[in-house]
N, C-alpha and C positions, 0 to 999 in steps of 0.2 A: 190563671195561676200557673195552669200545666207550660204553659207558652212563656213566662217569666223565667220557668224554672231550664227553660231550653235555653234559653238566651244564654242564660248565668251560667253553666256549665262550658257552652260555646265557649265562653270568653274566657275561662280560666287558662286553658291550655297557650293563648296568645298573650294574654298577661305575663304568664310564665317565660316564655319564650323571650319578652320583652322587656324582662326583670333582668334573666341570664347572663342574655349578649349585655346589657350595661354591666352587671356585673364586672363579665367577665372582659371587655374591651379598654387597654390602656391607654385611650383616646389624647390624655392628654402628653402621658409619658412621649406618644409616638410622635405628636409635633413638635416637641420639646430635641428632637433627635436630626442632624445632619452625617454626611459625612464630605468632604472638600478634600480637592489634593491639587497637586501642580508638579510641574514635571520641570524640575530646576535646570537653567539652559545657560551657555555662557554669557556674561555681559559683553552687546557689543565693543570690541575695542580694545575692552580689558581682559579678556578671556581668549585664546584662540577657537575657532570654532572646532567642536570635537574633544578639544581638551581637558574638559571635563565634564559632570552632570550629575545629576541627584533627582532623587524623589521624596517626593514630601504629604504625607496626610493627615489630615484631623478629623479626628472625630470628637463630636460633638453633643454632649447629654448634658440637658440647662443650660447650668453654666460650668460644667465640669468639661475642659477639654483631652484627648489625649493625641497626641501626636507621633507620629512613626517615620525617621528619615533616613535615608541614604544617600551617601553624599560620595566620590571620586575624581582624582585630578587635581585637585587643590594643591597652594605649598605646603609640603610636609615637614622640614623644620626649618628652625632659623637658623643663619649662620653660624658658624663658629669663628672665625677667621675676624678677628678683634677692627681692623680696618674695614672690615667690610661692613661689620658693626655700624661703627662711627658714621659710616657714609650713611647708611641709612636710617642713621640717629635709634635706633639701637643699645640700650645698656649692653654690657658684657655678661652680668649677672641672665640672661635670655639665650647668651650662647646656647646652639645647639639644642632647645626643647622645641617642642610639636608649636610646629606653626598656629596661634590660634585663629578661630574661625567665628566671630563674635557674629550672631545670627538675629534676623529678627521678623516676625507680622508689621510690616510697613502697613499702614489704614489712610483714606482717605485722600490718597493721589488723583493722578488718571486711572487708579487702577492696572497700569499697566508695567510692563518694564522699560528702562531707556534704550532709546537706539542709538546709534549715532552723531544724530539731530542734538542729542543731549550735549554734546564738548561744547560749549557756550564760547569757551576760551582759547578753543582749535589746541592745543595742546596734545591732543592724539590719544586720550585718556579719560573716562567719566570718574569725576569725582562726588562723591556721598552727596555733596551739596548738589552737584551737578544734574544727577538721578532722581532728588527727592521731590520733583514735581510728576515725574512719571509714578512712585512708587508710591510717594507721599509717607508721614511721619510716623515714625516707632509708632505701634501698637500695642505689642507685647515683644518680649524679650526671651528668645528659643534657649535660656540659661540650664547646665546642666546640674544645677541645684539653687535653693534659695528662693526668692523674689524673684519672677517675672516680669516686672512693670519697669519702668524708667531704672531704679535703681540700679539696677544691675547690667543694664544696655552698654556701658564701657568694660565691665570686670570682664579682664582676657582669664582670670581666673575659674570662672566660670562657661568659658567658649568649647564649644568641642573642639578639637585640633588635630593636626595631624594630615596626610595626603587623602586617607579616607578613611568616613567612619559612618557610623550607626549611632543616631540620636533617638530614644524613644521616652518619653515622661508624659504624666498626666497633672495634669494642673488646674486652676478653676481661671477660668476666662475672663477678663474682664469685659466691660458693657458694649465699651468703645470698639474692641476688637469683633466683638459677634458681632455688633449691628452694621460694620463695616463689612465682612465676612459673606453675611446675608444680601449685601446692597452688591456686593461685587465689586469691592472697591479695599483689597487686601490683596497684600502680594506681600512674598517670601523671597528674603532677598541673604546673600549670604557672602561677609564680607571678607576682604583678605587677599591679596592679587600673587600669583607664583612669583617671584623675581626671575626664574627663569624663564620665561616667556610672557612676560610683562609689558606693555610701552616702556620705552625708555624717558620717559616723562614721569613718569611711576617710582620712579630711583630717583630721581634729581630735583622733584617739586617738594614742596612741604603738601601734607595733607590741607584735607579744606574747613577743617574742623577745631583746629586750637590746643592743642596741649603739647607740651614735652614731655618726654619720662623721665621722671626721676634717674635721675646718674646720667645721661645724656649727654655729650657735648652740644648736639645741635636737634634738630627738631623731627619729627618721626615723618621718613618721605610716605608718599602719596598710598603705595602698596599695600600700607598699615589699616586705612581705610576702606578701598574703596571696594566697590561693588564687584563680586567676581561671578557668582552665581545668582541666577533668577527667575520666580516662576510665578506667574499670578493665582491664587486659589481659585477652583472651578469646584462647582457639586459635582460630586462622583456618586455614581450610581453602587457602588460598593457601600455595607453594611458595616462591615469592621476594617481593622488598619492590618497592613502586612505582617506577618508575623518576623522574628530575627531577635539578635545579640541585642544587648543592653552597653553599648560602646562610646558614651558621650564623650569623652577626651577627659571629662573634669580632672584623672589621675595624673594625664600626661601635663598638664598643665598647671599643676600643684605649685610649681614653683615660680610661678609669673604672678607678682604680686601688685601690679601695678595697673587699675582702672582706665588707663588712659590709652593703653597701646593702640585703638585704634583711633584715637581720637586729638591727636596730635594737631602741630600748626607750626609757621612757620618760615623762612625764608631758608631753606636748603638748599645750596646752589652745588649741583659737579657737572665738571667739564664732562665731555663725551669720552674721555678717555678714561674716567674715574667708575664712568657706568658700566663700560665694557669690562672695567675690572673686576666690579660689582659679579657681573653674569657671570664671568671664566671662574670666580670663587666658589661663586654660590652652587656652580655646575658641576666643581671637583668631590661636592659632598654627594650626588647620588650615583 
């Protein structure tokens, strides 16, 4: 009996012990937790090397994600100069606000970004169609209010904008985007091409995507679309997201009302002397 009573004592104190740590371990909270980032680099072709870059992170709880960006070199606004407009199919009502930067979690590509290899059509320029086997389809949608899903993937209304900004919101994830995320098969891709230093293919092609904009004479060039910045998401060994300003563009782009700006299409044709005009305009604004 004296030998029972040892036993039983023994064991309380390991009992305890082994009550505590469950307790006290948020076993599940911690696997439920990532954190991914990417280090946004120019697209070949369409970006000069150098000329711009950005950083990008997520973090990740369930299905809550929050994201932290910085972004520079980009184009900073649209024209003003009414013919320059028109070339690049362009309303007038757009003169002159923050370039917008319509942003998004590509899922289920290669994974990777385009090179190159991507101008199918030797044109000297990747276009959105062009890239989307490297990068593969919307996921989520980097909007700096509202609906992050499809819905909102056109609204330049909602694009941060401008030469450089600070994007930071937390939002709930959808399934498609995490399990793509986790597989390694998500990339950040961030569209919108300088006219300043652009292909000249870039001014004179229609987009690869279909739409005009309202007011419009002719159909929104290539610039409007395509691919400028790009980084694939990696696990990052960081716990939380950079700290900074809260700067998404949404204010500066209040007045761009129209879904489709970067989504245009078309047959936009200008001589090589129409584009050079284009550059010498667009160059007098900064």
């Amino acid at each position: 009996m004296q030998t029972k009573k040892k036993l039983f004592l023994a064991a309380v104190p390991a009992a305890a012990c082994v009550a505590a740590l469950g307790a006290g371990a948020p076993a599940a909270h911690a696997a439920d937790s990532w954190s991914y980032q990417a280090n946004l680099a120019p697209v070949a072709m369409n970006t000069p090397s150098g000329a711009a870059s950005g950083h990008f992170m997520i973090s990740i709880n369930g299905d809550q994600a929050t994201v932290t960006e910085t972004v520079s070199g980009l184009a900073d606004k649209l024209p003003t100069d009414k013919k320059t407009l028109d070339a690049l199919g362009i309303p007038a009502a757009f003169a002159g606000a923050p370039f917008p930067h319509v942003q998004h979690i590509h899922i289920n590509g290669d994974g990777m970004c385009p090179t190159s290899g991507a101008d199918t059509n030797g044109d000297g320029v990747i276009s959105t169609v062009e890239g989307q086997p490297a990068y593969g389809k919307i996921g989520t949608t980097l909007s700096t209010k509202g609906a992050t899903d499809g819905s909102t993937a056109l609204d330049v209304t909602k694009a941060p904008g401008g030469a450089s900004f600070t994007y930071k919101r937390t939002f709930t994830l959808n399934q498609d985007t995490l399990s793509a995320i986790k597989a390694n098969k998500a990339v950040v891709v961030v569209h919108g091409l300088n006219p300043a230093n652009a292909p000249k293919a870039s001014l004179s092609t229609p987009n690869s995507l279909g739409l005009t904009l309202p007011g419009a004479s002719k159909k929104l060039a290539l610039i409007g679309t395509a691919p400028a910045l790009c980084g694939k998401l990696e696990a990052s060994q960081m716990n939380t997201t950079p700290s900074g300003g809260v700067q998404t563009g949404g204010g500066g782009t209040s007045g761009l009302q129209n879904q489709g700006l970067f989504y245009g299409a078309g047959a936009l044709l200008l001589g090589a002397g129409a584009v050079l005009t284009v550059r010498r305009r667009f160059g007098k604004q900064h």
